[in-house]
GUTI-846095 format. One record per residue (C-alpha): residue number from 1; residue in one letter; x, y, z. Coordinates in Angstrom, 1 decimal, always signed. Example, Ala and Ser with C-alpha at 12.3 -4.5 7.8 and 13.67 -1.06 7.14 Angstrom:
BEGIN
<num:1	residu:A	X:+12.3	Y:-4.5	Z:+7.8>;
<num:2	residu:S	X:+13.7	Y:-1.1	Z:+7.1>;
This chain:
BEGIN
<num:1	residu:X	X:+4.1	Y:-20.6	Z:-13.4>;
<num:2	residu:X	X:+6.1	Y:-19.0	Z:-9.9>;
<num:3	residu:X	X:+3.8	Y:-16.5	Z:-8.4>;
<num:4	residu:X	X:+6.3	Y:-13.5	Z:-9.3>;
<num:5	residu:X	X:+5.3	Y:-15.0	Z:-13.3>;
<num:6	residu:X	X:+1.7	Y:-15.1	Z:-12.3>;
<num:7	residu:X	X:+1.2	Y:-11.7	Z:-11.2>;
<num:8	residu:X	X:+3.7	Y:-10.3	Z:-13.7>;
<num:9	residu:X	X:+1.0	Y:-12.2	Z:-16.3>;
<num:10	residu:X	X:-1.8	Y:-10.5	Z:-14.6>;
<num:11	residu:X	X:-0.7	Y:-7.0	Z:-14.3>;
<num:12	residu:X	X:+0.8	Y:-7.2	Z:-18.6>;
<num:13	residu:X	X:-2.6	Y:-8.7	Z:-19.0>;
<num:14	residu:X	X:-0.4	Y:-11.9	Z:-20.8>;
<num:15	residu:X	X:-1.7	Y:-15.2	Z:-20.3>;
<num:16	residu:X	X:-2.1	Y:-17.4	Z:-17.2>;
<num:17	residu:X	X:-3.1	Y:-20.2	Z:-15.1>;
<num:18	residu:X	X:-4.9	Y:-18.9	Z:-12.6>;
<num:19	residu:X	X:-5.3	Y:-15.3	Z:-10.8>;
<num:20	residu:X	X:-2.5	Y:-14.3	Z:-8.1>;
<num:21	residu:X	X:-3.7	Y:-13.4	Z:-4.8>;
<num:22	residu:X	X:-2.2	Y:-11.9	Z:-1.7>;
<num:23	residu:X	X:-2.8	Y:-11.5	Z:+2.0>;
<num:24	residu:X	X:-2.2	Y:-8.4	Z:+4.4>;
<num:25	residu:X	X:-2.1	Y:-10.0	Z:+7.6>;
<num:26	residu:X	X:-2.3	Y:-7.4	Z:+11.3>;
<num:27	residu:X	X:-0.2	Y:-9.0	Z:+14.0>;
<num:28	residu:X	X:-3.4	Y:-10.5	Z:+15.7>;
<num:29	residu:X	X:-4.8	Y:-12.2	Z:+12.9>;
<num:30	residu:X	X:-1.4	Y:-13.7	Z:+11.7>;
<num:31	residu:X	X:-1.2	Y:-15.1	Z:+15.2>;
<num:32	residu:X	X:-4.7	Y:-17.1	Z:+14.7>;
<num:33	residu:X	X:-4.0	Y:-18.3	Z:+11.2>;
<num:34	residu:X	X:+0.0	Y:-19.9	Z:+12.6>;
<num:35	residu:X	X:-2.5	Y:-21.9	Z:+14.8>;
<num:36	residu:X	X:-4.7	Y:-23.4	Z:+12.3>;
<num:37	residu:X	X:-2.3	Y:-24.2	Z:+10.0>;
<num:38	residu:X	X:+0.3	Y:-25.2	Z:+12.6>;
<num:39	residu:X	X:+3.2	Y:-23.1	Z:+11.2>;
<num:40	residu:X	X:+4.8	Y:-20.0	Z:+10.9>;
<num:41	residu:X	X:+4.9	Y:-20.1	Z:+7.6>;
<num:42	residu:X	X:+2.0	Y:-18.5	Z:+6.5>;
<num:43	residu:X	X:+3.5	Y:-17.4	Z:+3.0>;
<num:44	residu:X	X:+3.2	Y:-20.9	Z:+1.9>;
<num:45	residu:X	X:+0.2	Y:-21.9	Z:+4.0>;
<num:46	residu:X	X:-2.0	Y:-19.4	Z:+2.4>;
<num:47	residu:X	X:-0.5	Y:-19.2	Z:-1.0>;
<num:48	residu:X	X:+0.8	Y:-15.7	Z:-0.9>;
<num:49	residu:X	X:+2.4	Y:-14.3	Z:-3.9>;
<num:50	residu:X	X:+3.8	Y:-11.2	Z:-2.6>;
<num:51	residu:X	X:+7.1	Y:-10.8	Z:-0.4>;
<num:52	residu:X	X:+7.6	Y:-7.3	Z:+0.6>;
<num:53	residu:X	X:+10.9	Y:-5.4	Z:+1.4>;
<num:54	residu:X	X:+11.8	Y:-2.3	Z:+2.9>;
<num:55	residu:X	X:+13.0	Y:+1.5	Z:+1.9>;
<num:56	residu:X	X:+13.8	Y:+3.2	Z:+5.5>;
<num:57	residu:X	X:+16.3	Y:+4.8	Z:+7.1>;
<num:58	residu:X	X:+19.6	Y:+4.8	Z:+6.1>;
<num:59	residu:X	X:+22.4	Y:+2.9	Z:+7.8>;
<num:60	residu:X	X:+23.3	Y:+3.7	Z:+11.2>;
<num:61	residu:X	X:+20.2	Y:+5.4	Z:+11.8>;
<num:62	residu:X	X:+18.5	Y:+4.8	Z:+15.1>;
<num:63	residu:X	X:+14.9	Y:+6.0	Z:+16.2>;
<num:64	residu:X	X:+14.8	Y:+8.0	Z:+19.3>;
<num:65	residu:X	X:+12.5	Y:+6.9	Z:+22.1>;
<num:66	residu:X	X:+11.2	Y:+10.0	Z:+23.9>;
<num:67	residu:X	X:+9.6	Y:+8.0	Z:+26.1>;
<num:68	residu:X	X:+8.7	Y:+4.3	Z:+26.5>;
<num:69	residu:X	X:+6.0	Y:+3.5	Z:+23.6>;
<num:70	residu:X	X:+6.9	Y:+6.2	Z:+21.5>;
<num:71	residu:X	X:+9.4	Y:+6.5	Z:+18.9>;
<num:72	residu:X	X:+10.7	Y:+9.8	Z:+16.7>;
<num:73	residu:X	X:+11.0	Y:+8.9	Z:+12.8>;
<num:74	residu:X	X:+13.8	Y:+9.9	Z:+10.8>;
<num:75	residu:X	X:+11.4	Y:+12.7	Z:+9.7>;
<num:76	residu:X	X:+11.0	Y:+14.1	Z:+13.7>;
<num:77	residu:X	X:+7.0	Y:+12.8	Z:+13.9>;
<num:78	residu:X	X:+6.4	Y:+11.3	Z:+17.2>;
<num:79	residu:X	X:+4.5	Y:+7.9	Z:+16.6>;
<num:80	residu:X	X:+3.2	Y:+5.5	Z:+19.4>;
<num:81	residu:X	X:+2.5	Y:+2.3	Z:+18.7>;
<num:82	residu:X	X:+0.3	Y:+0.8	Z:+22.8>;
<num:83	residu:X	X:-1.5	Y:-2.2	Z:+23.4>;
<num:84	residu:X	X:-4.2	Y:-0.6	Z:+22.2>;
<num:85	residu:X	X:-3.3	Y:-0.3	Z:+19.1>;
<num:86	residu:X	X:-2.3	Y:-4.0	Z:+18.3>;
<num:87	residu:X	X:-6.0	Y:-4.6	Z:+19.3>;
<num:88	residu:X	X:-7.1	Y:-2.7	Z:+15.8>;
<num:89	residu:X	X:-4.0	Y:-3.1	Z:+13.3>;
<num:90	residu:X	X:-0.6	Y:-2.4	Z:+13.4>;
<num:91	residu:X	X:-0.4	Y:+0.9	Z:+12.2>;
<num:92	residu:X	X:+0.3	Y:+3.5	Z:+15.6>;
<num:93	residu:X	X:-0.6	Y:+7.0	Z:+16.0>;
<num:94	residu:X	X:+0.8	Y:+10.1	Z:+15.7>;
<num:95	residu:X	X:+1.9	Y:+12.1	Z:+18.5>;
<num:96	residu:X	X:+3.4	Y:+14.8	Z:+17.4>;
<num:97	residu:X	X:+5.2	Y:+16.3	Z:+14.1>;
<num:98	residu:X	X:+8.0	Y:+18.7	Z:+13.8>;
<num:99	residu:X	X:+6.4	Y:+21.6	Z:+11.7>;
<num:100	residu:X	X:+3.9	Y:+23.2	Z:+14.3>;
<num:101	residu:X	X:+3.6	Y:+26.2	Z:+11.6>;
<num:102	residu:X	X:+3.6	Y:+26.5	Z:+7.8>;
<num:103	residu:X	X:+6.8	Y:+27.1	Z:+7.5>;
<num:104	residu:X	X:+9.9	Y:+24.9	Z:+6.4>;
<num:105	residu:X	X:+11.8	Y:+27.6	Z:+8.2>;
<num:106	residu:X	X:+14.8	Y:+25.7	Z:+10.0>;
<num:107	residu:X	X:+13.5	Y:+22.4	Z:+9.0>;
<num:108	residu:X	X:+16.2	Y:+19.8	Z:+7.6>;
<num:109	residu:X	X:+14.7	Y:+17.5	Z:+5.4>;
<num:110	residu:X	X:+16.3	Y:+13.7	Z:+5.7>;
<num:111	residu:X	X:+18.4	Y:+12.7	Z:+2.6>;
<num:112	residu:X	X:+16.7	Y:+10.4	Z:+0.2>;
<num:113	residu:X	X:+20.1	Y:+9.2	Z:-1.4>;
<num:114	residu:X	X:+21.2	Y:+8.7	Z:+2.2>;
<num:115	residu:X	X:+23.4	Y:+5.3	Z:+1.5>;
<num:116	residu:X	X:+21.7	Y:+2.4	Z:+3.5>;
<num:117	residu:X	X:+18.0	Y:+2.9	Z:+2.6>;
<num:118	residu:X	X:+17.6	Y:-0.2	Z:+0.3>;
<num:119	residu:X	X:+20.4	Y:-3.0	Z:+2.0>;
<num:120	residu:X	X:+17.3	Y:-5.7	Z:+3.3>;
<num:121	residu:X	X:+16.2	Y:-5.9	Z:-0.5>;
<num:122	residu:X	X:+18.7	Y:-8.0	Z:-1.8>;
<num:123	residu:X	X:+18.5	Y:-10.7	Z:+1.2>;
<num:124	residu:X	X:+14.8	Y:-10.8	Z:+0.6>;
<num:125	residu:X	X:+15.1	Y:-10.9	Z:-2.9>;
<num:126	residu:X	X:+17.9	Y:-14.0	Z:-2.6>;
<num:127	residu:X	X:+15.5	Y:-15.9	Z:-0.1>;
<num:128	residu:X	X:+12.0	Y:-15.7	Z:-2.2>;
<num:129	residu:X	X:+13.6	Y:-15.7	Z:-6.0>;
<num:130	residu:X	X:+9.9	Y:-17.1	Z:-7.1>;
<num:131	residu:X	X:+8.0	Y:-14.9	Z:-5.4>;
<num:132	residu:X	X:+7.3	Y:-10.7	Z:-6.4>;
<num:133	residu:X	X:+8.9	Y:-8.5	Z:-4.6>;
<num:134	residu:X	X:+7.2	Y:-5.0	Z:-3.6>;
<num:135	residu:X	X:+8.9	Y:-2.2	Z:-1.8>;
<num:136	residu:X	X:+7.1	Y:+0.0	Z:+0.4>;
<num:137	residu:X	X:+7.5	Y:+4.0	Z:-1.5>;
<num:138	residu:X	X:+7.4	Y:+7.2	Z:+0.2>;
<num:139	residu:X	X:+4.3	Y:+9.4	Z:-1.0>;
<num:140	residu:X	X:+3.3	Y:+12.6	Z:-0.3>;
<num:141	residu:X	X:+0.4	Y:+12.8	Z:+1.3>;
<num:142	residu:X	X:+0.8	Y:+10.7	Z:+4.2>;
<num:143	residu:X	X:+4.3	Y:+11.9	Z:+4.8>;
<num:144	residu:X	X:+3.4	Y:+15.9	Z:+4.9>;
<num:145	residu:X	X:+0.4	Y:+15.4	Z:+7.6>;
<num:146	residu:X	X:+3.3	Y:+13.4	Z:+9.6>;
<num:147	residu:X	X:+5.4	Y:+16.4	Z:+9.6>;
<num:148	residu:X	X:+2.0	Y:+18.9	Z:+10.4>;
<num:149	residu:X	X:-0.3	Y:+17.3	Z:+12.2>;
<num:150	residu:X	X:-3.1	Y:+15.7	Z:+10.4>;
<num:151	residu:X	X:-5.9	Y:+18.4	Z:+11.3>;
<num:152	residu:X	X:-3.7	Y:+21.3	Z:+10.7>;
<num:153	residu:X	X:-2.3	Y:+20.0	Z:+7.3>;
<num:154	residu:X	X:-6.3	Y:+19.7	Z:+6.3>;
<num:155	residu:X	X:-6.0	Y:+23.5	Z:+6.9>;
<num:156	residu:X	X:-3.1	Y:+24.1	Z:+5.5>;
<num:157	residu:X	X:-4.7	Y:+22.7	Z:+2.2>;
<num:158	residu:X	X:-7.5	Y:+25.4	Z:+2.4>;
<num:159	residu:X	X:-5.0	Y:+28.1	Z:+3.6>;
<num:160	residu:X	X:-1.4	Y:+27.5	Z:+3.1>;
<num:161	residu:X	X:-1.3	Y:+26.3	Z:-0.5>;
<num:162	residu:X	X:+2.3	Y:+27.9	Z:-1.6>;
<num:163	residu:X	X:+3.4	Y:+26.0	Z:+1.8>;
<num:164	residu:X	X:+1.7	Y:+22.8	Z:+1.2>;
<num:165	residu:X	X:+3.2	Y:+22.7	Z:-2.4>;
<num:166	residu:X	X:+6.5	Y:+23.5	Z:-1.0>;
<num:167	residu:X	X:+6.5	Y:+21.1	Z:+1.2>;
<num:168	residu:X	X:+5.1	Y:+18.2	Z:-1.6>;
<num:169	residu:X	X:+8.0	Y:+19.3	Z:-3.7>;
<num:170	residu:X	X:+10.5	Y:+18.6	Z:-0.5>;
<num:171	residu:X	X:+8.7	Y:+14.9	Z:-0.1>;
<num:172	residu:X	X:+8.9	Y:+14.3	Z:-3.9>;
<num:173	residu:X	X:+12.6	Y:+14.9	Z:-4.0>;
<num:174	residu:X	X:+13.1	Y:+12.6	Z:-1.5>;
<num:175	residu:X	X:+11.2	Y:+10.1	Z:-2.7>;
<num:176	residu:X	X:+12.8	Y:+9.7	Z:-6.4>;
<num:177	residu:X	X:+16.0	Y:+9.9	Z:-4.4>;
<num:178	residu:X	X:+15.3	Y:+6.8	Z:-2.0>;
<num:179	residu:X	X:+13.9	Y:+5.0	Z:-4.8>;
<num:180	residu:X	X:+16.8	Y:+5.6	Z:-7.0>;
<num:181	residu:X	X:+18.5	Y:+3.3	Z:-4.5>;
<num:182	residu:X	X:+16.5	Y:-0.2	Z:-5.5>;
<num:183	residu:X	X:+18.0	Y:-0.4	Z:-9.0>;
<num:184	residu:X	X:+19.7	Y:-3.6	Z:-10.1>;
<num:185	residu:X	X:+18.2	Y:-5.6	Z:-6.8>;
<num:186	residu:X	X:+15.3	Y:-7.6	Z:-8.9>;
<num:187	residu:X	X:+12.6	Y:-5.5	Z:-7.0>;
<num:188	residu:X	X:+9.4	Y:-6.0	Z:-9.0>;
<num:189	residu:X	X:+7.3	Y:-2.9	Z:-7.9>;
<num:190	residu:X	X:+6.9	Y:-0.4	Z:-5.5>;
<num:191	residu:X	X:+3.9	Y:+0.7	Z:-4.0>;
<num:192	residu:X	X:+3.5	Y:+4.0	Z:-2.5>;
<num:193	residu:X	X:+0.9	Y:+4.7	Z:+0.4>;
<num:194	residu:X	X:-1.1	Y:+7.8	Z:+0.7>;
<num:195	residu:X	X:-4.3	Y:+7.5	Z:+2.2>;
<num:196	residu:X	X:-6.9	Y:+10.1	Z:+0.1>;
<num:197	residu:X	X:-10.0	Y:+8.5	Z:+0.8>;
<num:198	residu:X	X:-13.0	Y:+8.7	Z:+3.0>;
<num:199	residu:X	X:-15.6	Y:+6.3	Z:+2.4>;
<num:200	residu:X	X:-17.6	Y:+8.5	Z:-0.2>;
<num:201	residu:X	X:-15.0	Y:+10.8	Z:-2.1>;
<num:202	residu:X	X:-11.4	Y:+12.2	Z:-1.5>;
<num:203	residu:X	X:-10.1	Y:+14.1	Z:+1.4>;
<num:204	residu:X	X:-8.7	Y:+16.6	Z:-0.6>;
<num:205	residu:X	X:-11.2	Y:+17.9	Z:-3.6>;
<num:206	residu:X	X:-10.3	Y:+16.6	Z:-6.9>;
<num:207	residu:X	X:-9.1	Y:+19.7	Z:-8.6>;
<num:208	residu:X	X:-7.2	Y:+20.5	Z:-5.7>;
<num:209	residu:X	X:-5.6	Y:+16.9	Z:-5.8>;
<num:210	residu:X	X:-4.8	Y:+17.7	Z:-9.0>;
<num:211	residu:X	X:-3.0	Y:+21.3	Z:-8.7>;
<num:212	residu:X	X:-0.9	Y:+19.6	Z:-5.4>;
<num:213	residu:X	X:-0.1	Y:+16.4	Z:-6.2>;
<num:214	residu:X	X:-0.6	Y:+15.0	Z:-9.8>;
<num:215	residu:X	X:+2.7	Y:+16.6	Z:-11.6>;
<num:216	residu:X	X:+4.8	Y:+15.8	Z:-8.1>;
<num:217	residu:X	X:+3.2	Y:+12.1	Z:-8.8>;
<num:218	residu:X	X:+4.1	Y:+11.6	Z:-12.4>;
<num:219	residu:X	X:+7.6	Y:+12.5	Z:-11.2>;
<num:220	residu:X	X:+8.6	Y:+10.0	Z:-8.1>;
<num:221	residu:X	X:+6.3	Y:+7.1	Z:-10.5>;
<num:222	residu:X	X:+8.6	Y:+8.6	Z:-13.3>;
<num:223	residu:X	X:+11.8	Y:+7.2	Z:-11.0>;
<num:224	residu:X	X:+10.5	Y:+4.0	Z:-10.0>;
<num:225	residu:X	X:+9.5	Y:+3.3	Z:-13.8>;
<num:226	residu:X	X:+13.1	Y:+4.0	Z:-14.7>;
<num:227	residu:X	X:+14.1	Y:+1.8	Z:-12.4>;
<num:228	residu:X	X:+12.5	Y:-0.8	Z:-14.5>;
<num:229	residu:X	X:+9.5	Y:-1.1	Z:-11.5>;
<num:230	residu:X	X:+5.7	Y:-1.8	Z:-11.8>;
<num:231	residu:X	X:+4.2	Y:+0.9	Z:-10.4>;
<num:232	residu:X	X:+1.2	Y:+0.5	Z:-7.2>;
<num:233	residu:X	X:-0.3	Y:+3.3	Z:-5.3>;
<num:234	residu:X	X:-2.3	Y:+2.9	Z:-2.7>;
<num:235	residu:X	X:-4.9	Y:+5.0	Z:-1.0>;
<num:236	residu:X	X:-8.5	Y:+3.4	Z:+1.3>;
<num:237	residu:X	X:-11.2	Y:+5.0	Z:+0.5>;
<num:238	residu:X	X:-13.4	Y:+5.8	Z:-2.5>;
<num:239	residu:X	X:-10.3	Y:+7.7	Z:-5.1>;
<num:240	residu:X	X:-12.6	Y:+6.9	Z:-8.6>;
<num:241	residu:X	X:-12.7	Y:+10.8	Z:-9.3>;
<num:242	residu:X	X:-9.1	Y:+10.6	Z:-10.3>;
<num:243	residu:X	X:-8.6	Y:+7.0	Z:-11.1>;
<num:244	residu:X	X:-8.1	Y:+8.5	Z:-14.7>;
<num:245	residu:X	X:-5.5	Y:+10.8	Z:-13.3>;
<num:246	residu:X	X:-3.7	Y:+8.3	Z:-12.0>;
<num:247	residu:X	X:-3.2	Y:+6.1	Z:-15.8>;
<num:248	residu:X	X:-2.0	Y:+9.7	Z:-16.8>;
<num:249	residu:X	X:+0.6	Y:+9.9	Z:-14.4>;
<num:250	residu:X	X:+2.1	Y:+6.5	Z:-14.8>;
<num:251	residu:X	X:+0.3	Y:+4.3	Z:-11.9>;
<num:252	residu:X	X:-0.3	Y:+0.5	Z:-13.2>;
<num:253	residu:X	X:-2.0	Y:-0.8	Z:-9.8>;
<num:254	residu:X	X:-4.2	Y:+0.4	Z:-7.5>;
<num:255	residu:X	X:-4.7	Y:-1.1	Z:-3.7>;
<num:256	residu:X	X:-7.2	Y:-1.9	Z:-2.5>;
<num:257	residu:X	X:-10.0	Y:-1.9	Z:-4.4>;
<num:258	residu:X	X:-12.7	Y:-1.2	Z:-1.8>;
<num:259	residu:X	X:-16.4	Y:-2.6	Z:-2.2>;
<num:260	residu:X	X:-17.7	Y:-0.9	Z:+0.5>;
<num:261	residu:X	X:-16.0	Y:+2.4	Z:-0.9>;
<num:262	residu:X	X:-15.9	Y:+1.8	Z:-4.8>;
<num:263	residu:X	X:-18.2	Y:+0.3	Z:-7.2>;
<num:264	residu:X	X:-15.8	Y:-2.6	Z:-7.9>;
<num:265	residu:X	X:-17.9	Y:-3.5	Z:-11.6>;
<num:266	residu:X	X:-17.8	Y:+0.1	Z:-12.9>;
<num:267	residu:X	X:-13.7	Y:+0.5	Z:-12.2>;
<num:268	residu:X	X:-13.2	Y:-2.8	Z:-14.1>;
<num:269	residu:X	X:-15.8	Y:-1.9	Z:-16.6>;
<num:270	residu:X	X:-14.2	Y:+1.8	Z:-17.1>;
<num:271	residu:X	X:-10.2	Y:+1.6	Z:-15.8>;
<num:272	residu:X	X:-9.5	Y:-2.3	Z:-16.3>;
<num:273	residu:X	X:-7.5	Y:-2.3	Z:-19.4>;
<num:274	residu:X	X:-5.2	Y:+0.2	Z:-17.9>;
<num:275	residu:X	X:-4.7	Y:-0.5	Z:-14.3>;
<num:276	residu:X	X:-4.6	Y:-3.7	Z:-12.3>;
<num:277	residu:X	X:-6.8	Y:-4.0	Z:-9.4>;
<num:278	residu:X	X:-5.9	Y:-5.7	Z:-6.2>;
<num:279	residu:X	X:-8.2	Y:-6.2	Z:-3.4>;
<num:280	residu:X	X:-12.3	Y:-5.9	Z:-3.5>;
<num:281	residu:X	X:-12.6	Y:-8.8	Z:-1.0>;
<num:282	residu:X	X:-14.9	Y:-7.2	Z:+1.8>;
<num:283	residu:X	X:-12.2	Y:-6.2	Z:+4.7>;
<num:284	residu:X	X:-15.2	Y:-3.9	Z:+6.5>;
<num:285	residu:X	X:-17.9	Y:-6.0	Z:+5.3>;
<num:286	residu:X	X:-18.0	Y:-10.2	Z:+4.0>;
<num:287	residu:X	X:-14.5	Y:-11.1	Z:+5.3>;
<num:288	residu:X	X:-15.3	Y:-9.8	Z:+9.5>;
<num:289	residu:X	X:-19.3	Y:-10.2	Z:+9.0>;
<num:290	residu:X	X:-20.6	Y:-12.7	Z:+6.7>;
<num:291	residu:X	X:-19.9	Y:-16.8	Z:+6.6>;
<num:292	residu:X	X:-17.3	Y:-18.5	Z:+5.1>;
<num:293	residu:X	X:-20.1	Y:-19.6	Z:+2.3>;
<num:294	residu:X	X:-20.2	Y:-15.7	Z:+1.5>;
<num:295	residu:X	X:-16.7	Y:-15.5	Z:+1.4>;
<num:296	residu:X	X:-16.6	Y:-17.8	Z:-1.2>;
<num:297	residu:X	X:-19.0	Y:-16.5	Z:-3.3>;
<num:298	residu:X	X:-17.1	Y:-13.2	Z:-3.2>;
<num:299	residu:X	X:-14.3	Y:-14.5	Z:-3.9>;
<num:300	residu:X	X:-15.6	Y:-16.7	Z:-7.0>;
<num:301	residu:X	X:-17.2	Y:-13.2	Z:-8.0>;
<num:302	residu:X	X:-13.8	Y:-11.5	Z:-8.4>;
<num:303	residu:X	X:-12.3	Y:-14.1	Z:-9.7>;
<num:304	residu:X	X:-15.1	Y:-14.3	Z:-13.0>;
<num:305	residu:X	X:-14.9	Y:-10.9	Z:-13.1>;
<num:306	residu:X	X:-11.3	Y:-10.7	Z:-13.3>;
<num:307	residu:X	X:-10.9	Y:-13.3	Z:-15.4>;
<num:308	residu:X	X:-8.9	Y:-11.7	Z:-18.4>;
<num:309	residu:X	X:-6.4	Y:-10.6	Z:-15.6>;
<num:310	residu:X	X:-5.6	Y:-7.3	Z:-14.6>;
<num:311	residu:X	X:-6.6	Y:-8.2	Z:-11.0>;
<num:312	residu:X	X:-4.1	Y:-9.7	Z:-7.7>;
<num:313	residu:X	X:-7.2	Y:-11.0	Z:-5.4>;
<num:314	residu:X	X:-7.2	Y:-10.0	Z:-2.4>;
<num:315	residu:X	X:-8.7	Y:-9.0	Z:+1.1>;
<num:316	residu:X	X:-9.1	Y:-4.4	Z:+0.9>;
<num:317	residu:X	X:-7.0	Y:-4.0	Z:+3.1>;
<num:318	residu:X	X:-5.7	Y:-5.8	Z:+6.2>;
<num:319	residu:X	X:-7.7	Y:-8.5	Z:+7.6>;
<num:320	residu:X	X:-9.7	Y:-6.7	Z:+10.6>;
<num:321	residu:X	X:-8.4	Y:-8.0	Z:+14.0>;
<num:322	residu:X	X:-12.1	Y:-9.9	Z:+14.9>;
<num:323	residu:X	X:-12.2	Y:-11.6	Z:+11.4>;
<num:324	residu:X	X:-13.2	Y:-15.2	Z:+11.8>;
<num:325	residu:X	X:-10.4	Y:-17.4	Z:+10.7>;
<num:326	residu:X	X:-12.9	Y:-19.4	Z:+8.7>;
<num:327	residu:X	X:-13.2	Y:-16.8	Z:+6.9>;
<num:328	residu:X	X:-9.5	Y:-16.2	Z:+5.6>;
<num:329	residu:X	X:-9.2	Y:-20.0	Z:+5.3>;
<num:330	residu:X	X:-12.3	Y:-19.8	Z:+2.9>;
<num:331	residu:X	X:-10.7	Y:-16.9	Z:+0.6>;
<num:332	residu:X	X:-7.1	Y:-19.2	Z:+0.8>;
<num:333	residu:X	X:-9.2	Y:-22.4	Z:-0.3>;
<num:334	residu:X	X:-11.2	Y:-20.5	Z:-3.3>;
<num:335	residu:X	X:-7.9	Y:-19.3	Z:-4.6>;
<num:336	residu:X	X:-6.1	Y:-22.5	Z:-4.8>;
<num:337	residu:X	X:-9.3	Y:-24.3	Z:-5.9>;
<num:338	residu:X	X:-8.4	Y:-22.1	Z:-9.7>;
<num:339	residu:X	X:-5.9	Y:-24.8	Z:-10.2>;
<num:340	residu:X	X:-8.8	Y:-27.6	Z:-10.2>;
């Protein structure tokens, strides 16, 4: 089997040789594993089954610098991405976003069907035909706290409701426009990032999740399914209070699945024969603290618990920064050893 069969096989829950894994690799840890294995290529060193794509701007677009280390987005949030930041992950910090009150008051949202969005996809798709191809989605979460300011959207949610829904219907309109653009390019799936989750329960309280976001949900996974995609979301965090909202709206994977967050037994037990898992390898826990022995027997854990499929193994989340390499090389060892 290619990996793109293999995890195609796992998600439909159809028959295979082994489980598909995958690896999400920050910037400092990709640097260490090139030098243990001596290449570049880390895709085929490690076994990866997932090549990713993107859905950005649109063509021509350029982001503004304000000043050196920052950057505007096409949405007007002011990110930096310093030194400091490469030290923990590759993810920035906001600086600033454009809505300083609840109001969308003279705000121009950016044009989903903007032409340009989706043009790396087909080059990606050309030069990894065997492998599956996932597309980073716009959500709505994430994206409104961008435009706010994370501590004043968390008030906004206890204040500002008609805004906040406003503003989610805004975001879903864009997004089932930008994903309207990948059809025909042999994308596979698209997963969308919203973070919910603190360790223990949502952000956001369930019923309130539900009110926001669940009908704006069903409709952007609504697009990507007509698109012919699988459909990922993902969200750290403990999210099992509305794992069973999420089936209802159309989600068929869920990233990562966090030990240290979610009891990874009861979510197969209860949500397996509906949604694929991918993660549950220890990203706060085994993978930066334990051996490479306890690696292993994590991984070999997953793996026999997963074994019907329904699972793409997996570290939860990026590999820390201060991960031993041993480590990673262990869970890349385990997962080729399925093939005997």
């Amino acid at each position: 089997m290619t990996q793109r069969e293999r995890v195609l096989a796992s998600v439909r829950r159809q028959s295979l040789d082994a489980l598909p894994w995958q690896f999400d690799l920050t910037s400092a840890i990709r640097r260490k594993l090139s030098e243990y294995y001596g290449t570049a290529d880390l895709l085929t060193a490690t076994g990866d089954h997932l090549v990713w794509a993107g859905l950005g701007a649109p063509a021509g677009f350029v982001a503004e610098q304000p000043a050196p280390g920052l950057y505007r987005s096409e949405f007007g949030s002011v990110w930096a991405r310093a030194p400091r930041d490469l030290n923990v992950g590759d993810w920035g910090e906001l600086v600033s976003g454009p809505l300083t009150q609840p109001s969308l008051e003279g705000y121009d949202f950016p044009d989903g069907a903007a032409p340009g969005r989706a043009d790396g996809v087909p080059a990606v798709r050309a030069r990894y035909p065997d492998h599956f191809l996932v597309v980073g989605g716009s959500g709505l979460f994430e994206p409104a706290w961008a435009l706010c300011g994370f501590g004043n959207y968390l008030g906004y949610l206890l204040s500002e409701l008609r805004f906040v829904a406003e503003l989610t219907e805004h975001l879903a309109d864009f997004s089932c426009a930008a994903t309207a653009q990948l059809g025909g390019m042999g994308v596979d799936a698209i997963r969308f990032g919203d973070d919910w989750g603190f360790q223990d329960r949502l952000m956001v309280h369930p019923e309130v999740w539900r009110r926001l976001y669940k009908e704006p949900y069903r409709r952007i996974f609504s697009a990507a399914h007509r698109q012919g995609l699988v459909v990922a979301i993902h969200s750290c965090g403990n999210i099992t209070d509305v794992l069973a909202d999420l089936i209802e709206v159309g989600v068929e994977v869920v990233h990562p699945l966090q030990p240290e967050a979610m009891d990874v037994g009861h979510c197969q037990r209860e949500y397996g024969r509906d949604l694929t898992f991918w993660g549950a390898l220890g990203s706060q826990s085994t993978i930066p603290l334990g051996t490479p022995a306890d690696v292993r027997r994590e991984v070999r854990d997953r793996l026999a618990l997963f074994r019907g499929g329904g699972y793409l193994l997996a570290p939860a989340g990026a590999v820390p920064t201060d991960a031993p390499v041993a480590n990673v090389v262990a869970i890349v060892e385990e997962a080729f050893a399925q093939f005997g």
